[in-house]
C-alpha positions in Angstrom: 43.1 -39.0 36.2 40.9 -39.1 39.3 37.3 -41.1 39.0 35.7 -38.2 39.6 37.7 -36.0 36.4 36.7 -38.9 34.4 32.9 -38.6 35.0 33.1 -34.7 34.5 34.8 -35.4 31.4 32.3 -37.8 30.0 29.3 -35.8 31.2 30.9 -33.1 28.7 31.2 -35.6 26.2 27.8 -36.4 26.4 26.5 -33.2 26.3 28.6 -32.3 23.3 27.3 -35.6 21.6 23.7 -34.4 21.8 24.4 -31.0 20.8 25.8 -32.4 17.2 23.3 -34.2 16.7 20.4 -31.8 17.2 22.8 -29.7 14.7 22.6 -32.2 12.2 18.9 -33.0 12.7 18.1 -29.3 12.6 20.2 -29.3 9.2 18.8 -32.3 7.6 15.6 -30.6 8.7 16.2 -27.8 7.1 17.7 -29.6 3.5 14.4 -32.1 3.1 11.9 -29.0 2.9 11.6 -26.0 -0.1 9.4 -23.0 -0.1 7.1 -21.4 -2.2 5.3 -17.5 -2.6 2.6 -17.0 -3.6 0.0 -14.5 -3.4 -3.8 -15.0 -3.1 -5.2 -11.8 -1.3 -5.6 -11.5 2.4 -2.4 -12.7 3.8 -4.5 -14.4 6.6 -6.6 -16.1 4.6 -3.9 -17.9 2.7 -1.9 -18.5 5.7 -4.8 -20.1 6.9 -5.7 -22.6 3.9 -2.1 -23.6 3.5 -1.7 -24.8 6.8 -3.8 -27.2 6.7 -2.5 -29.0 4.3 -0.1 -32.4 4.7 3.1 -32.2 4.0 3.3 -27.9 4.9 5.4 -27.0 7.8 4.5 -23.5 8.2 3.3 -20.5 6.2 4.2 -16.7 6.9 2.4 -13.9 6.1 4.1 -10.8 4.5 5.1 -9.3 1.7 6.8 -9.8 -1.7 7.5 -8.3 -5.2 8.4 -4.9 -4.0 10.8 -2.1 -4.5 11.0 -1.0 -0.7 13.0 -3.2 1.9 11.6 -3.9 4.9 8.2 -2.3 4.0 5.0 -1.9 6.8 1.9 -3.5 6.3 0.5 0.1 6.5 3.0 1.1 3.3 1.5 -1.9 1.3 -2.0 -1.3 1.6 -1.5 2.0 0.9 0.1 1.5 -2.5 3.7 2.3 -4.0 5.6 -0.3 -2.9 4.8 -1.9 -5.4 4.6 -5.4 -2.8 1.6 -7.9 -2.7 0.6 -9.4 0.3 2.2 -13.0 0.1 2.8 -15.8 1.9 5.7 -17.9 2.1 5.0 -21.7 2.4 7.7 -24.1 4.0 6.7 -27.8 2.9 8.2 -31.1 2.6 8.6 -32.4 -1.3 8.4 -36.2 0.1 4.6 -35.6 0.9 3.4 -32.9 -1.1 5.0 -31.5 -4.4 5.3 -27.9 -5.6 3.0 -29.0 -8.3 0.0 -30.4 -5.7 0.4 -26.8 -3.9 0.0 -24.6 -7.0 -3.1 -27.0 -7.9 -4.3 -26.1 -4.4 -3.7 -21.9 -5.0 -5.1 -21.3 -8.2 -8.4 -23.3 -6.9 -8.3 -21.4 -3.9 -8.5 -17.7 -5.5 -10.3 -15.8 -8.3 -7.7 -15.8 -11.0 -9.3 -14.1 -13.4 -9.3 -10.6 -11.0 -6.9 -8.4 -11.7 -7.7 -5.8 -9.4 -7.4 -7.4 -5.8 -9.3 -10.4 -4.5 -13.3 -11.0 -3.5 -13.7 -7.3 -1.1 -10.2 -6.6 -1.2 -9.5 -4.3 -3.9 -5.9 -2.5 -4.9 -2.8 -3.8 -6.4 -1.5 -5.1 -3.0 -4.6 -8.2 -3.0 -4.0 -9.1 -6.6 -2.5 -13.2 -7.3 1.1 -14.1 -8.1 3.4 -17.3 -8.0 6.7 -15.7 -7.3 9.8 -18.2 -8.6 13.4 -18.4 -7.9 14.7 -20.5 -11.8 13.6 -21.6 -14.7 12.3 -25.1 -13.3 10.0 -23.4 -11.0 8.7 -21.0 -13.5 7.6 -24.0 -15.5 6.1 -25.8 -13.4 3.8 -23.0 -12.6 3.4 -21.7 -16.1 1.9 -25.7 -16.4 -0.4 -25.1 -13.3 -0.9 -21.8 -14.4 -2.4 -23.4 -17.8 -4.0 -26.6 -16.4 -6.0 -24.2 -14.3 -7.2 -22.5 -17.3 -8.4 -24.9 -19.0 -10.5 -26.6 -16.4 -12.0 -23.3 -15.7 -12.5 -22.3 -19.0 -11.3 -18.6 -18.5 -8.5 -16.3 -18.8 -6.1 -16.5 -15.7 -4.4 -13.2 -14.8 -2.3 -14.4 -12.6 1.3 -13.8 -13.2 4.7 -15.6 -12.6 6.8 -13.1 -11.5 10.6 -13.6 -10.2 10.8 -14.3 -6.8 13.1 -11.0 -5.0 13.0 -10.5 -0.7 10.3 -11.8 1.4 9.4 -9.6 3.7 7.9 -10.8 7.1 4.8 -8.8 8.3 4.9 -8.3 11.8 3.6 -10.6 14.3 0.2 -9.2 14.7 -0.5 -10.7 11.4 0.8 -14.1 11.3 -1.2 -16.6 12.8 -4.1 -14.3 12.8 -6.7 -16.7 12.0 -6.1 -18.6 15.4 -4.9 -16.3 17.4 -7.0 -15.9 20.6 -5.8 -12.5 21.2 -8.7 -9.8 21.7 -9.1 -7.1 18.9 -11.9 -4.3 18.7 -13.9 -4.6 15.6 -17.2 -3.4 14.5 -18.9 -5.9 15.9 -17.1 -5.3 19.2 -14.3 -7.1 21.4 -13.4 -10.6 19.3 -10.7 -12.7 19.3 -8.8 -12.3 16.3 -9.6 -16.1 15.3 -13.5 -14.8 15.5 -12.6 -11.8 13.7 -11.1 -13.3 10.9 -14.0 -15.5 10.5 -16.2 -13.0 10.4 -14.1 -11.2 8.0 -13.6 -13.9 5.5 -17.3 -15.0 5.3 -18.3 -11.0 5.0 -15.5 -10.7 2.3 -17.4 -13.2 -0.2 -13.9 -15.7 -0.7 -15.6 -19.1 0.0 -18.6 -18.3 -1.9 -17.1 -16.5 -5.3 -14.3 -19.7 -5.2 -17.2 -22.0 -4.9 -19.2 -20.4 -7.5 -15.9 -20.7 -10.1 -14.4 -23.7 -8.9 -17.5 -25.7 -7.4 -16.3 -29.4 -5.9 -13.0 -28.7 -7.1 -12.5 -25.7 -4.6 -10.0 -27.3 -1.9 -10.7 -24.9 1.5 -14.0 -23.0 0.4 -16.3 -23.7 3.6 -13.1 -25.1 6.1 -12.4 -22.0 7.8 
């Protein structure tokens, strides 16, 4: 074996080396975090809370609890699908619990509407936790009722089993960032500006303040 084979042959070594272990780091990655759905109205407006919390990895906007695969966002909004808007939250249970998350949502809504949320109206902007087993359903059924009672009102909100997850396409996620330009009726904005605009003119930060007061996590952070 020539010096120079056994350089080649090492180099490949290497390189195979490194590919396993981004593998097994992208694995392990991908075994230490869990997901929840849930639904809270606006898709970008939940998206956009959720992220900023410790311990969350990402969260998707899209669409869950329907009977159509693959459905547009044009399809929801319009009604029959039978979807909500949703968002899917990756997280990491070592620094933030399924529990501390569902605190978080049912703070962050209205959950005693059960015809959309704040100026969204329809059944598409109405609240759900979706959940996969029995462990999950209990834990929300306990947030579910722990929210009740410190607001001292009927929650509406429903646990419903969790079916597909539907991506919405990427013109919607990452929306309330995004510094792409959009027209709207106060002219050329970028969609972070937009959404902004949108969320104060919907009323969400003020009718969660109003029911929630200091215990509203993201009213007045967007």
């Amino acid at each position: 074996m020539t010096a120079h084979f056994r350089e080649i042959k090492a180099a490949a070594l290497a390189v195979l080396i490194l590919v396993g272990l981004c593998v097994n780091t992208s694995r392990a990655h991908a075994a230490d975090t869990d997901t929840l759905i849930i639904a809270g109205g606006c898709f970008w407006c939940v998206e956009a809370d959720f992220e900023k919390v410790s311990g969350v990895v990402e969260a998707v906007a899209g669409f869950a609890g329907g009977s159509v695969s693959n459905p547009t966002y044009k399809e929801v909004t319009q009604g029959g699908t039978g979807h909500y808007e949703a968002v899917r939250i990756t997280y990491d249970p070592s620094r933030v619990s399924r529990r501390q998350l569902l605190h978080l949502f049912f703070r962050s809504v209205d959950p005693t509407d059960s015809g959309g949320q704040f100026c969204d109206r329809g059944n598409s902007y109405r609240t759900a936790v979706f959940v996969e087993n029995n462990a999950q359903k209990k834990i929300a059924e306990t947030s579910r009722d722990a929210a009740m009672q410190a607001l001292g009102q009927r929650i509406v909100t429903p646990i419903l089993s969790a079916g597909p997850f539907w991506p919405a396409d990427a013109y919607h996620q990452d929306y309330y960032k995004s510094g792409d330009i959009v027209l709207t009726r106060f002219g050329p904005r970028t969609k972070a500006k937009a959404y902004s605009l949108y969320r104060d003119a919907c009323g969400r930060d003020d009718r969660v303040k109003e029911l929630w007061g200091n215990e509203a996590p993201f009213a007045g952070q967007s």
